[in-house]
C-alpha positions in Angstrom: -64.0 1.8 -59.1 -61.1 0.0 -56.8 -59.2 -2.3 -58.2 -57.8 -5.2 -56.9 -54.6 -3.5 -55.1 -57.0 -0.8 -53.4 -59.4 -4.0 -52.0 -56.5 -5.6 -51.2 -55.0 -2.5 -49.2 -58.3 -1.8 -47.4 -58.9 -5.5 -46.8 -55.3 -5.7 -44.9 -55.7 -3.0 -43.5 -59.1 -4.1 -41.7 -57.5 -7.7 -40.6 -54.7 -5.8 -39.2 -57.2 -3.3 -37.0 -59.0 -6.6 -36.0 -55.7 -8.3 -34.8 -55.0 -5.4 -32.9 -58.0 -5.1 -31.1 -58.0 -9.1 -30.5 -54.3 -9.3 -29.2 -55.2 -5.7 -27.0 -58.6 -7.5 -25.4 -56.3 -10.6 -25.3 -53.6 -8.8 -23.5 -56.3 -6.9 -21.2 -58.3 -10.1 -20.3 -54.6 -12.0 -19.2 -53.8 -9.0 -16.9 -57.0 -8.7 -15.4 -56.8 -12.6 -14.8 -53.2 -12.3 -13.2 -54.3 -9.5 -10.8 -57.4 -11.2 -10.0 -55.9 -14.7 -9.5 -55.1 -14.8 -6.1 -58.9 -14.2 -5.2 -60.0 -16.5 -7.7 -61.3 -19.4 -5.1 -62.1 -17.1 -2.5 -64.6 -15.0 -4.7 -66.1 -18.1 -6.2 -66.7 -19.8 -3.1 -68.1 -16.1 -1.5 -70.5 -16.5 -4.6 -71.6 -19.9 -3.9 -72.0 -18.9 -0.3 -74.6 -16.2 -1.9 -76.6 -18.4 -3.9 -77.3 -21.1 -1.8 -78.3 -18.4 1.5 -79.7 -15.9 -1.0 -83.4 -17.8 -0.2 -82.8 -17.3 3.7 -81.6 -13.8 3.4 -84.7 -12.9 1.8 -86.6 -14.5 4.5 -84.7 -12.5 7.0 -85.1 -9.5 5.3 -89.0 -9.7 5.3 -88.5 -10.0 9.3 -86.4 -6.9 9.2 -88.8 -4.9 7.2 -86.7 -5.0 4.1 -83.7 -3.9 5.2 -81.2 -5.9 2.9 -77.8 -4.9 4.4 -79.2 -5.7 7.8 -80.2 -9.0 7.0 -77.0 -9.8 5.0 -75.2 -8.8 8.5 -77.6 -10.9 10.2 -76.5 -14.1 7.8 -72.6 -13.2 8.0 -72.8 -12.7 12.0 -74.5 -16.3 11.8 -72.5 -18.1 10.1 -69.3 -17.0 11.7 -70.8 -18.0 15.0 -71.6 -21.4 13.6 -70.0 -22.2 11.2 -66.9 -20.5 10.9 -65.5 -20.7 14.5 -65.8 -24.6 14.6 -64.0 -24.6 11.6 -61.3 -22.7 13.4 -61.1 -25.1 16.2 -60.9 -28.5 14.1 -58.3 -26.5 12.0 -56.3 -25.7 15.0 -56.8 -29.4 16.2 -55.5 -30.2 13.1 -52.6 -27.9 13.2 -51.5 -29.3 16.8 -51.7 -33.3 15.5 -49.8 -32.6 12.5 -47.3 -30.8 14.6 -47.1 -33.1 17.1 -47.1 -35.8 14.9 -43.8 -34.0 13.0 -42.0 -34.0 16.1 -42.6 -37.3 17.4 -40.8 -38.8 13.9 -37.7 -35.9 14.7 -37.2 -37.1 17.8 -38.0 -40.7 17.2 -40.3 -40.5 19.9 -43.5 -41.8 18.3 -45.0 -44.8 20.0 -47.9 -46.8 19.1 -49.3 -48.8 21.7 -49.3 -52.3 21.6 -53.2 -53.7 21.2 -55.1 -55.2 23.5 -55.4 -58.6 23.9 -59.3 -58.4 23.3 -58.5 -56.7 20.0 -58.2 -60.6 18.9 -61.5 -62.0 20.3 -63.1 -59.4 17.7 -65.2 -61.2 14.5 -63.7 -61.5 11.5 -60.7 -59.2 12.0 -59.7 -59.7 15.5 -56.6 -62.1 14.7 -55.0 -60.2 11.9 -55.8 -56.9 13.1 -54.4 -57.8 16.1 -51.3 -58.9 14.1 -50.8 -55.7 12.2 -51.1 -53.6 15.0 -48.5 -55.7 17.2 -45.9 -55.4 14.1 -46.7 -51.9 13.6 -45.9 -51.4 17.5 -43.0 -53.4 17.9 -41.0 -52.0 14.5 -41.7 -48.8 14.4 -38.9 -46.9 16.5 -36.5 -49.2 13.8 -38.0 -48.0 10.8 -38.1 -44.4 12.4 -34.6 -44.6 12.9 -34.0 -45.4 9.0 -35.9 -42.8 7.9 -34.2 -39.9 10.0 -32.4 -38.4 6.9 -35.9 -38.1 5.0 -37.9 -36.7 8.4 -36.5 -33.2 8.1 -38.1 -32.7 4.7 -41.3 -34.3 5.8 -41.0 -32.0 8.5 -40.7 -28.7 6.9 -43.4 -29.6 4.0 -45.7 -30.1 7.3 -44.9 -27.2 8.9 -45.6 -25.3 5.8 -48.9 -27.2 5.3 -49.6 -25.7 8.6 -48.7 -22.1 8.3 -50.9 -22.3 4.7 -54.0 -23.3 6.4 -53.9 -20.1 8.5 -54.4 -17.7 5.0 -57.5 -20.6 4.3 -59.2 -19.9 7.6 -58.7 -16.4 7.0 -59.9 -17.2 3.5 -62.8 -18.8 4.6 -63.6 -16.4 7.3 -63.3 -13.4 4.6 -65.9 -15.6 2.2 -68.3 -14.9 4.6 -68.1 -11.3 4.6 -68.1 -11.0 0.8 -71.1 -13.5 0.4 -73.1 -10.7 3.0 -72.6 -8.2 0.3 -73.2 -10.0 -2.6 -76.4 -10.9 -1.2 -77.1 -7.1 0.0 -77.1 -6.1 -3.6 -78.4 -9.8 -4.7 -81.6 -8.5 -7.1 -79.0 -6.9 -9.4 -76.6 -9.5 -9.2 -79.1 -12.2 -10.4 -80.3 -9.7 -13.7 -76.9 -9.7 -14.3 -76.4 -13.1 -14.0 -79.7 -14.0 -16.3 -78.2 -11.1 -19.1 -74.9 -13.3 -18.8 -76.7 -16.5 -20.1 -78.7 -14.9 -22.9 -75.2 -13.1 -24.2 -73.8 -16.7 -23.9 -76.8 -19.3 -25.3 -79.4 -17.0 -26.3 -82.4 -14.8 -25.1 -84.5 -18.6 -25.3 -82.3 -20.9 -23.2 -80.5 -17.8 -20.9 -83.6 -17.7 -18.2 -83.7 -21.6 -18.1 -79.9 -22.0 -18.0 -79.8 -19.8 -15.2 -82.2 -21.5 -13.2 -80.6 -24.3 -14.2 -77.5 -23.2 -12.2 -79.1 -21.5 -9.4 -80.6 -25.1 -8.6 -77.4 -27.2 -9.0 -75.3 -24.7 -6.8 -77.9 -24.8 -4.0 -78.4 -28.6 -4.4 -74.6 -29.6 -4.4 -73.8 -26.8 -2.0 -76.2 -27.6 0.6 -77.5 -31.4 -0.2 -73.6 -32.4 -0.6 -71.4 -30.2 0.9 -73.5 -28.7 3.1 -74.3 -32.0 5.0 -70.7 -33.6 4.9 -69.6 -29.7 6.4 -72.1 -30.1 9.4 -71.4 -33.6 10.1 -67.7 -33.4 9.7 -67.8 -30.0 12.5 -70.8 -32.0 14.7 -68.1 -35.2 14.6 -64.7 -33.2 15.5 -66.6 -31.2 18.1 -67.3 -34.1 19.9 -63.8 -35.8 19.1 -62.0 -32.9 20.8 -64.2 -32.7 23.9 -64.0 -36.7 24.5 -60.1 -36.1 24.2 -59.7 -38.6 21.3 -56.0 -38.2 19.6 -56.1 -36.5 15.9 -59.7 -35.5 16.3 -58.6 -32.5 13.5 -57.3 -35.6 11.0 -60.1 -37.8 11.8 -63.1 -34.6 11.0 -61.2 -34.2 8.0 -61.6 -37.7 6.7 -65.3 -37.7 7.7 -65.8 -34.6 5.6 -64.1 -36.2 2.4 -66.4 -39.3 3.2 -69.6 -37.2 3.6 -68.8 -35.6 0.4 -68.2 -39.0 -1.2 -71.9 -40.5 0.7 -69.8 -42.5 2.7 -71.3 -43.4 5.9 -69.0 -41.6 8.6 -69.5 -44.2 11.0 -66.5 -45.6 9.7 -65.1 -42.5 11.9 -66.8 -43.1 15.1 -67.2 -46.5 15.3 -63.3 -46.8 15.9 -63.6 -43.7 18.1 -66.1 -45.5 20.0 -63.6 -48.6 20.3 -60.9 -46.4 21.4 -62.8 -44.8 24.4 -63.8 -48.0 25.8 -60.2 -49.8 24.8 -58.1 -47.4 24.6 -58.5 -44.8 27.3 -59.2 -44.1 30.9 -62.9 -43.1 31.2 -65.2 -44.0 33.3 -68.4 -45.9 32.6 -70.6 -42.9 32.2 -68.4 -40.5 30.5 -67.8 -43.6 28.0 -71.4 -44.2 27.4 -72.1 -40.0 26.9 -69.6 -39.6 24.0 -70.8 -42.9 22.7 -74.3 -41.5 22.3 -72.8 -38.1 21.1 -70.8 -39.7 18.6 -73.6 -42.3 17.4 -75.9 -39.3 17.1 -73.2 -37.4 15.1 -72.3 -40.1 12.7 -75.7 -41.1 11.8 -77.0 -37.1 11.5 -76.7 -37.1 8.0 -80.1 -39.1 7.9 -81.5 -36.0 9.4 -79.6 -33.2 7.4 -80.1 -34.5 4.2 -84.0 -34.9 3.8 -83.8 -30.8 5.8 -81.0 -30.1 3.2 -81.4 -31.8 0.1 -84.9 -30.2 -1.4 -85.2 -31.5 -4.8 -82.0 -33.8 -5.2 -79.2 -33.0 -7.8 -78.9 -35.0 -10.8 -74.9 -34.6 -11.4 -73.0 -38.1 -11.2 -71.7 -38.5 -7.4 -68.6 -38.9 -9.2 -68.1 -35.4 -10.8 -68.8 -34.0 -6.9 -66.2 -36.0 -5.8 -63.5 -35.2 -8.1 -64.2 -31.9 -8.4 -63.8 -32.0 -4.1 -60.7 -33.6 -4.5 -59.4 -31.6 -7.4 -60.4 -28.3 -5.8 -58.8 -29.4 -2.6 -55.4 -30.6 -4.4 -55.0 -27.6 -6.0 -56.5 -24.6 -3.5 -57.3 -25.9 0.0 -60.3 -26.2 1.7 -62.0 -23.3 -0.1 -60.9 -25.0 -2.8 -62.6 -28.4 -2.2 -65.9 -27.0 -1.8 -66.4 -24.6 -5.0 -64.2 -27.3 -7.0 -67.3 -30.2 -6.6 -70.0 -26.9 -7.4 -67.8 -26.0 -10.2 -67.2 -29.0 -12.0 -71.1 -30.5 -11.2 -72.2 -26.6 -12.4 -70.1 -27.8 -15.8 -71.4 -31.1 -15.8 -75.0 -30.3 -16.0 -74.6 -26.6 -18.2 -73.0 -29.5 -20.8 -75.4 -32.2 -20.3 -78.4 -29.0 -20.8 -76.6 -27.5 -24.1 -76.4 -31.6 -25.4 -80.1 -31.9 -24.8 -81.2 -29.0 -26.8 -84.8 -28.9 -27.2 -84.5 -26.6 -30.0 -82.5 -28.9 -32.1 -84.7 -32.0 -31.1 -88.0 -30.4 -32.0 -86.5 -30.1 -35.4 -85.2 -33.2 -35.7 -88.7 -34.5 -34.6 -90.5 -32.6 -37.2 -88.2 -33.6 -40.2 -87.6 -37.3 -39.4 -90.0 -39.4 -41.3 -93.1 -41.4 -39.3 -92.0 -44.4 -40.2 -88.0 -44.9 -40.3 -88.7 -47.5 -43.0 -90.4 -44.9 -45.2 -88.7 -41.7 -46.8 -89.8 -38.6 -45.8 
Protein backbone atom coordinates (compact mmCIF):
# COMPACT_ATOMS: atom_id res chain seq x y z
CA UNK A 1 0.00 0.00 0.00
CA UNK A 2 1.28 3.88 -0.53
CA UNK A 3 1.43 5.87 2.08
CA UNK A 4 0.83 9.18 2.47
CA UNK A 5 4.33 10.62 1.03
CA UNK A 6 3.92 8.25 -2.12
CA UNK A 7 0.04 9.86 -2.67
CA UNK A 8 1.42 13.01 -1.95
CA UNK A 9 4.39 12.56 -4.56
CA UNK A 10 1.99 11.20 -7.30
CA UNK A 11 -0.66 13.74 -6.50
CA UNK A 12 2.13 16.72 -7.12
CA UNK A 13 3.34 15.30 -9.60
CA UNK A 14 -0.18 15.19 -11.52
CA UNK A 15 -1.08 19.06 -10.60
CA UNK A 16 2.24 19.84 -11.91
CA UNK A 17 1.59 17.89 -15.50
CA UNK A 18 -1.82 19.67 -15.49
CA UNK A 19 -0.22 23.16 -14.94
CA UNK A 20 1.98 22.46 -17.68
CA UNK A 21 -0.35 21.57 -20.15
CA UNK A 22 -2.73 24.60 -19.00
CA UNK A 23 0.12 27.33 -19.08
CA UNK A 24 1.41 25.40 -22.71
CA UNK A 25 -2.44 25.69 -24.23
CA UNK A 26 -2.45 29.13 -22.49
CA UNK A 27 0.75 30.10 -24.10
CA UNK A 28 -0.45 28.47 -27.62
CA UNK A 29 -3.94 30.15 -27.56
CA UNK A 30 -2.13 33.85 -26.78
CA UNK A 31 0.16 33.36 -29.83
CA UNK A 32 -2.33 32.24 -32.09
CA UNK A 33 -4.40 35.35 -30.96
CA UNK A 34 -1.44 37.79 -31.56
CA UNK A 35 -0.78 36.39 -35.14
CA UNK A 36 -4.28 36.37 -35.91
CA UNK A 37 -5.19 39.84 -34.51
CA UNK A 38 -4.71 41.99 -37.14
CA UNK A 39 -7.49 39.92 -39.20
CA UNK A 40 -9.60 39.79 -36.38
CA UNK A 41 -12.51 42.39 -37.77
CA UNK A 42 -11.88 41.64 -41.11
CA UNK A 43 -12.61 37.76 -40.75
CA UNK A 44 -15.53 38.37 -38.53
CA UNK A 45 -17.12 40.77 -40.75
CA UNK A 46 -16.18 38.24 -44.01
CA UNK A 47 -18.23 35.72 -41.70
CA UNK A 48 -21.13 37.85 -41.20
CA UNK A 49 -21.03 38.72 -44.80
CA UNK A 50 -21.46 34.69 -45.27
CA UNK A 51 -24.33 34.13 -43.12
CA UNK A 52 -26.51 36.67 -43.96
CA UNK A 53 -25.94 35.84 -48.28
CA UNK A 54 -25.46 32.17 -47.48
CA UNK A 55 -29.63 31.97 -48.32
CA UNK A 56 -29.05 33.81 -51.74
CA UNK A 57 -26.00 31.82 -52.64
CA UNK A 58 -27.85 28.81 -52.37
CA UNK A 59 -30.50 30.20 -54.56
CA UNK A 60 -27.90 31.05 -57.15
CA UNK A 61 -26.40 27.90 -57.01
CA UNK A 62 -29.66 26.03 -57.90
CA UNK A 63 -29.55 28.40 -61.14
CA UNK A 64 -26.03 27.33 -61.83
CA UNK A 65 -26.76 23.75 -61.46
CA UNK A 66 -25.02 23.31 -58.19
CA UNK A 67 -22.01 24.73 -58.82
CA UNK A 68 -21.00 26.29 -55.36
CA UNK A 69 -17.71 28.16 -56.24
CA UNK A 70 -19.50 29.62 -59.24
CA UNK A 71 -22.17 30.99 -57.39
CA UNK A 72 -19.99 32.29 -54.56
CA UNK A 73 -18.09 34.28 -57.55
CA UNK A 74 -21.39 35.26 -58.81
CA UNK A 75 -22.18 36.94 -55.10
CA UNK A 76 -18.57 38.42 -54.60
CA UNK A 77 -18.59 39.91 -58.37
CA UNK A 78 -22.07 41.43 -57.13
CA UNK A 79 -21.43 42.91 -54.43
CA UNK A 80 -18.31 44.62 -55.43
CA UNK A 81 -20.18 46.13 -58.33
CA UNK A 82 -22.76 47.42 -55.87
CA UNK A 83 -21.85 47.66 -53.00
CA UNK A 84 -18.32 47.96 -52.63
CA UNK A 85 -17.49 50.58 -55.43
CA UNK A 86 -20.03 53.18 -53.98
CA UNK A 87 -18.33 52.65 -50.86
CA UNK A 88 -15.23 53.67 -52.56
CA UNK A 89 -16.58 56.78 -53.95
CA UNK A 90 -18.25 58.26 -50.62
CA UNK A 91 -14.89 57.24 -48.95
CA UNK A 92 -12.96 59.14 -51.42
CA UNK A 93 -15.55 62.07 -51.09
CA UNK A 94 -14.83 61.83 -47.72
CA UNK A 95 -11.20 61.75 -47.97
CA UNK A 96 -11.21 65.11 -50.28
CA UNK A 97 -13.66 67.12 -47.58
CA UNK A 98 -11.65 66.18 -44.76
CA UNK A 99 -8.61 67.30 -46.65
CA UNK A 100 -9.89 70.19 -47.85
CA UNK A 101 -11.35 70.97 -44.78
CA UNK A 102 -7.54 70.59 -43.08
CA UNK A 103 -6.29 72.99 -45.32
CA UNK A 104 -8.69 75.66 -45.23
CA UNK A 105 -8.02 75.90 -41.12
CA UNK A 106 -3.86 75.93 -42.18
CA UNK A 107 -4.30 78.58 -44.30
CA UNK A 108 -7.03 80.37 -42.45
CA UNK A 109 -8.87 80.23 -45.48
CA UNK A 110 -12.12 78.76 -44.37
CA UNK A 111 -15.21 80.85 -45.01
CA UNK A 112 -18.68 80.30 -44.12
CA UNK A 113 -21.08 82.21 -45.94
CA UNK A 114 -23.10 84.63 -44.39
CA UNK A 115 -27.03 83.31 -44.43
CA UNK A 116 -29.60 84.44 -46.29
CA UNK A 117 -31.87 86.87 -45.30
CA UNK A 118 -34.81 84.37 -45.89
CA UNK A 119 -33.04 81.98 -43.48
CA UNK A 120 -35.10 84.33 -40.82
CA UNK A 121 -38.66 84.27 -42.26
CA UNK A 122 -38.29 80.31 -41.55
CA UNK A 123 -40.91 78.92 -38.56
CA UNK A 124 -39.72 78.47 -35.42
CA UNK A 125 -36.03 78.72 -36.03
CA UNK A 126 -35.63 81.21 -38.62
CA UNK A 127 -34.42 84.18 -36.11
CA UNK A 128 -31.94 82.37 -34.12
CA UNK A 129 -30.71 80.27 -36.71
CA UNK A 130 -30.28 83.08 -38.61
CA UNK A 131 -28.28 84.54 -35.60
CA UNK A 132 -25.97 81.59 -35.17
CA UNK A 133 -25.03 81.35 -38.56
CA UNK A 134 -24.24 85.29 -38.94
CA UNK A 135 -21.84 84.92 -35.66
CA UNK A 136 -20.42 81.77 -36.91
CA UNK A 137 -19.69 83.78 -40.34
CA UNK A 138 -18.49 86.92 -39.08
CA UNK A 139 -15.97 85.31 -36.20
CA UNK A 140 -14.65 82.71 -37.62
CA UNK A 141 -11.28 83.84 -39.49
CA UNK A 142 -10.60 85.45 -35.58
CA UNK A 143 -11.01 82.31 -33.80
CA UNK A 144 -9.02 80.58 -36.77
CA UNK A 145 -6.34 82.84 -36.21
CA UNK A 146 -6.17 81.71 -32.36
CA UNK A 147 -6.11 78.37 -32.93
CA UNK A 148 -3.11 78.31 -35.48
CA UNK A 149 -0.71 76.73 -32.93
CA UNK A 150 -3.24 73.71 -32.30
CA UNK A 151 -4.24 73.34 -36.42
CA UNK A 152 -1.06 71.50 -37.25
CA UNK A 153 -1.84 68.68 -34.86
CA UNK A 154 -5.46 68.64 -35.97
CA UNK A 155 -3.99 68.51 -39.20
CA UNK A 156 -1.70 65.56 -39.11
CA UNK A 157 -4.36 63.33 -36.87
CA UNK A 158 -6.58 64.09 -40.12
CA UNK A 159 -4.30 63.29 -42.60
CA UNK A 160 -3.66 60.06 -40.82
CA UNK A 161 -7.43 59.46 -40.45
CA UNK A 162 -7.28 59.61 -44.10
CA UNK A 163 -4.42 57.39 -45.14
CA UNK A 164 -6.16 54.63 -42.51
CA UNK A 165 -9.34 54.52 -44.35
CA UNK A 166 -7.48 53.38 -47.43
CA UNK A 167 -6.31 49.76 -45.55
CA UNK A 168 -10.47 49.82 -44.49
CA UNK A 169 -11.64 49.98 -48.04
CA UNK A 170 -9.12 47.50 -48.85
CA UNK A 171 -10.37 45.78 -45.85
CA UNK A 172 -13.72 45.89 -46.79
CA UNK A 173 -13.14 45.08 -50.36
CA UNK A 174 -11.03 41.84 -49.18
CA UNK A 175 -14.26 40.85 -46.84
CA UNK A 176 -15.93 40.28 -49.85
CA UNK A 177 -13.62 37.82 -51.30
CA UNK A 178 -13.31 35.74 -48.09
CA UNK A 179 -17.16 35.72 -47.49
CA UNK A 180 -17.27 34.05 -51.37
CA UNK A 181 -15.27 31.17 -49.95
CA UNK A 182 -16.68 30.76 -46.86
CA UNK A 183 -19.86 30.42 -48.51
CA UNK A 184 -18.31 27.93 -51.30
CA UNK A 185 -17.56 25.51 -48.58
CA UNK A 186 -20.73 26.85 -46.42
CA UNK A 187 -22.45 23.08 -45.68
CA UNK A 188 -19.25 22.21 -43.66
CA UNK A 189 -18.94 25.41 -42.14
CA UNK A 190 -22.46 25.38 -40.61
CA UNK A 191 -21.84 21.42 -39.06
CA UNK A 192 -19.00 22.92 -37.73
CA UNK A 193 -20.64 25.72 -36.45
CA UNK A 194 -23.74 23.42 -34.92
CA UNK A 195 -20.71 20.94 -33.25
CA UNK A 196 -19.35 24.29 -31.73
CA UNK A 197 -22.64 24.92 -29.81
CA UNK A 198 -23.21 21.41 -28.53
CA UNK A 199 -19.23 21.38 -27.25
CA UNK A 200 -20.21 24.78 -25.59
CA UNK A 201 -24.10 24.39 -24.06
CA UNK A 202 -24.84 20.86 -24.85
CA UNK A 203 -26.03 18.32 -27.51
CA UNK A 204 -29.93 19.72 -26.31
CA UNK A 205 -29.56 23.51 -26.65
CA UNK A 206 -26.38 23.47 -29.51
CA UNK A 207 -28.96 23.07 -32.65
CA UNK A 208 -31.35 25.75 -31.21
CA UNK A 209 -28.53 28.12 -30.14
CA UNK A 210 -27.24 27.95 -33.41
CA UNK A 211 -30.32 28.89 -35.11
CA UNK A 212 -30.61 31.16 -32.63
CA UNK A 213 -27.53 33.04 -34.07
CA UNK A 214 -27.94 32.31 -37.64
CA UNK A 215 -31.27 34.47 -37.16
CA UNK A 216 -29.94 37.40 -35.19
CA UNK A 217 -26.84 37.77 -37.61
CA UNK A 218 -29.09 37.93 -40.67
CA UNK A 219 -31.77 40.10 -38.93
CA UNK A 220 -29.25 42.74 -37.54
CA UNK A 221 -27.08 42.46 -40.59
CA UNK A 222 -29.55 42.99 -43.12
CA UNK A 223 -32.83 44.54 -41.21
CA UNK A 224 -30.20 47.13 -39.38
CA UNK A 225 -27.22 47.49 -41.01
CA UNK A 226 -28.13 46.38 -44.18
CA UNK A 227 -30.84 49.17 -44.59
CA UNK A 228 -28.79 52.17 -43.01
CA UNK A 229 -25.73 50.74 -45.68
CA UNK A 230 -28.06 51.16 -48.67
CA UNK A 231 -29.57 54.27 -47.69
CA UNK A 232 -26.45 55.89 -46.47
CA UNK A 233 -24.70 54.84 -50.35
CA UNK A 234 -28.39 55.71 -52.27
CA UNK A 235 -28.05 59.38 -50.16
CA UNK A 236 -24.18 60.15 -50.84
CA UNK A 237 -24.60 59.02 -54.50
CA UNK A 238 -26.99 61.61 -55.01
CA UNK A 239 -25.07 64.21 -52.74
CA UNK A 240 -22.02 63.95 -54.91
CA UNK A 241 -23.80 64.14 -58.34
CA UNK A 242 -25.96 67.33 -57.08
CA UNK A 243 -22.49 68.86 -56.08
CA UNK A 244 -23.52 69.41 -52.48
CA UNK A 245 -20.20 70.25 -50.19
CA UNK A 246 -19.12 67.24 -47.62
CA UNK A 247 -21.49 64.76 -49.35
CA UNK A 248 -18.72 61.95 -47.82
CA UNK A 249 -19.40 63.62 -44.10
CA UNK A 250 -23.00 64.03 -44.55
CA UNK A 251 -23.48 59.81 -45.98
CA UNK A 252 -21.55 59.10 -43.05
CA UNK A 253 -23.95 60.74 -40.55
CA UNK A 254 -27.01 59.22 -42.34
CA UNK A 255 -25.49 55.78 -41.87
CA UNK A 256 -24.89 56.21 -38.02
CA UNK A 257 -28.57 57.57 -38.04
CA UNK A 258 -29.91 54.58 -40.06
CA UNK A 259 -28.28 52.35 -37.77
CA UNK A 260 -29.66 54.25 -34.75
CA UNK A 261 -33.66 54.29 -36.75
CA UNK A 262 -33.21 57.75 -37.09
CA UNK A 263 -35.05 59.15 -39.92
CA UNK A 264 -32.25 60.43 -42.45
CA UNK A 265 -34.28 63.09 -43.60
CA UNK A 266 -32.61 65.10 -41.14
CA UNK A 267 -29.79 64.71 -44.02
CA UNK A 268 -31.64 65.77 -46.98
CA UNK A 269 -33.96 68.04 -45.81
CA UNK A 270 -31.04 70.61 -45.26
CA UNK A 271 -29.55 69.35 -48.50
CA UNK A 272 -32.66 70.22 -50.03
CA UNK A 273 -32.49 73.84 -48.40
CA UNK A 274 -29.11 74.24 -49.59
CA UNK A 275 -29.80 73.57 -53.34
CA UNK A 276 -32.50 76.00 -53.48
CA UNK A 277 -30.66 78.61 -50.97
CA UNK A 278 -27.50 77.91 -51.25
CA UNK A 279 -26.43 77.27 -54.80
CA UNK A 280 -26.74 78.21 -58.43
CA UNK A 281 -29.18 75.63 -59.98
CA UNK A 282 -31.60 76.04 -62.07
CA UNK A 283 -35.29 75.37 -61.47
CA UNK A 284 -35.33 71.90 -63.00
CA UNK A 285 -32.04 70.55 -61.89
CA UNK A 286 -33.28 71.87 -58.23
CA UNK A 287 -36.53 70.09 -58.45
CA UNK A 288 -34.62 66.55 -59.91
CA UNK A 289 -32.23 66.19 -56.86
CA UNK A 290 -35.10 67.16 -54.68
CA UNK A 291 -37.08 64.22 -55.80
CA UNK A 292 -33.82 62.05 -55.77
CA UNK A 293 -33.01 63.00 -52.46
CA UNK A 294 -36.78 62.74 -51.08
CA UNK A 295 -36.82 59.28 -52.59
CA UNK A 296 -33.48 58.46 -50.97
CA UNK A 297 -34.24 59.62 -47.50
CA UNK A 298 -37.52 58.07 -47.14
CA UNK A 299 -36.24 54.47 -48.86
CA UNK A 300 -35.88 52.94 -45.77
CA UNK A 301 -39.70 52.44 -45.69
CA UNK A 302 -39.19 50.27 -48.65
CA UNK A 303 -35.89 48.39 -47.58
CA UNK A 304 -36.89 47.45 -44.37
CA UNK A 305 -40.29 45.54 -44.88
CA UNK A 306 -37.83 43.66 -48.30
CA UNK A 307 -34.99 43.47 -45.59
CA UNK A 308 -36.21 42.91 -42.30
CA UNK A 309 -38.01 39.23 -42.51
CA UNK A 310 -38.90 38.29 -39.09
CA UNK A 311 -37.65 41.44 -36.98
CA UNK A 312 -34.79 41.11 -34.27
CA UNK A 313 -35.61 41.17 -30.76
CA UNK A 314 -32.14 42.71 -29.42
CA UNK A 315 -32.62 46.31 -27.63
CA UNK A 316 -31.98 49.05 -30.51
CA UNK A 317 -29.58 50.14 -27.95
CA UNK A 318 -27.16 47.19 -27.87
CA UNK A 319 -27.04 47.67 -32.00
CA UNK A 320 -26.09 50.99 -31.47
CA UNK A 321 -23.34 50.75 -29.12
CA UNK A 322 -22.02 47.94 -30.43
CA UNK A 323 -21.92 50.30 -34.03
CA UNK A 324 -20.38 52.90 -32.24
CA UNK A 325 -17.95 50.73 -30.20
CA UNK A 326 -16.98 48.70 -33.17
CA UNK A 327 -16.41 51.85 -35.20
CA UNK A 328 -14.31 53.67 -32.20
CA UNK A 329 -12.12 50.99 -31.97
CA UNK A 330 -11.69 49.34 -35.80
CA UNK A 331 -13.29 51.50 -38.53
CA UNK A 332 -15.90 50.96 -40.59
CA UNK A 333 -15.53 47.13 -40.67
CA UNK A 334 -15.47 47.60 -37.30
CA UNK A 335 -18.93 49.40 -36.90
CA UNK A 336 -20.71 46.82 -38.61
CA UNK A 337 -19.61 43.36 -36.93
CA UNK A 338 -19.41 45.45 -33.55
CA UNK A 339 -23.58 45.95 -33.46
CA UNK A 340 -23.78 41.87 -34.81
CA UNK A 341 -21.38 41.05 -32.22
CA UNK A 342 -22.56 42.57 -29.25
CA UNK A 343 -26.59 41.99 -30.32
CA UNK A 344 -25.26 38.12 -31.18
CA UNK A 345 -24.05 38.47 -27.16
CA UNK A 346 -27.09 39.98 -26.08
CA UNK A 347 -29.44 37.45 -27.23
CA UNK A 348 -26.86 34.05 -26.73
CA UNK A 349 -27.22 35.63 -22.84
CA UNK A 350 -30.75 36.44 -22.76
CA UNK A 351 -31.25 32.41 -24.43
CA UNK A 352 -28.81 30.68 -21.67
CA UNK A 353 -31.00 33.05 -18.78
CA UNK A 354 -34.13 31.59 -20.10
CA UNK A 355 -33.26 28.03 -19.84
CA UNK A 356 -36.12 25.87 -20.48
CA UNK A 357 -34.45 23.04 -18.85
CA UNK A 358 -34.01 24.72 -15.62
CA UNK A 359 -37.69 26.21 -15.75
CA UNK A 360 -39.38 22.89 -16.48
CA UNK A 361 -37.90 21.83 -13.21
CA UNK A 362 -38.60 24.49 -11.33
CA UNK A 363 -42.27 24.09 -12.70
CA UNK A 364 -42.44 20.56 -11.65
CA UNK A 365 -41.04 21.03 -8.05
CA UNK A 366 -42.84 24.31 -7.08
CA UNK A 367 -45.91 23.61 -5.09
CA UNK A 368 -49.73 24.34 -6.84
CA UNK A 369 -50.48 26.63 -4.51
CA UNK A 370 -47.51 29.01 -3.19
CA UNK A 371 -49.48 29.10 0.08
CA UNK A 372 -49.27 25.34 0.45
CA UNK A 373 -45.96 23.22 0.97
CA UNK A 374 -45.02 20.94 -1.47
Amino acid sequence: MLNNLDLGNIWSRKLLDVLIQAGLIGALVVLCFQIFSPFLTLMLWAVILAVTLYPLHQIITRKLGGRQGWAATVLVLGGILLIVVPIFLLASSLADSIIDFVQGLRDNTLVIPVPPDAVVSWPVVGEKLHAAWQLAATDLPALLQKLQPKIGDLARAALGYVAGMGGSMLAFLFSFVVAGIIMAYGEGGAESMRAIHRRIVGAERGDAFTALSTATIRAVAMGVLGVALIQAILIGLVLIIAGIPYAGVLAIVALVLGVAQIPALLITLPAIAYLWMGSSYETTPAVIYTVLLLLSGSADNILKPLLLGRGVDAPMPVILLGALGGMVSAGILGMFAGAVLLALGYQLFMAWVADPSEADATSKTAPANPAEPA
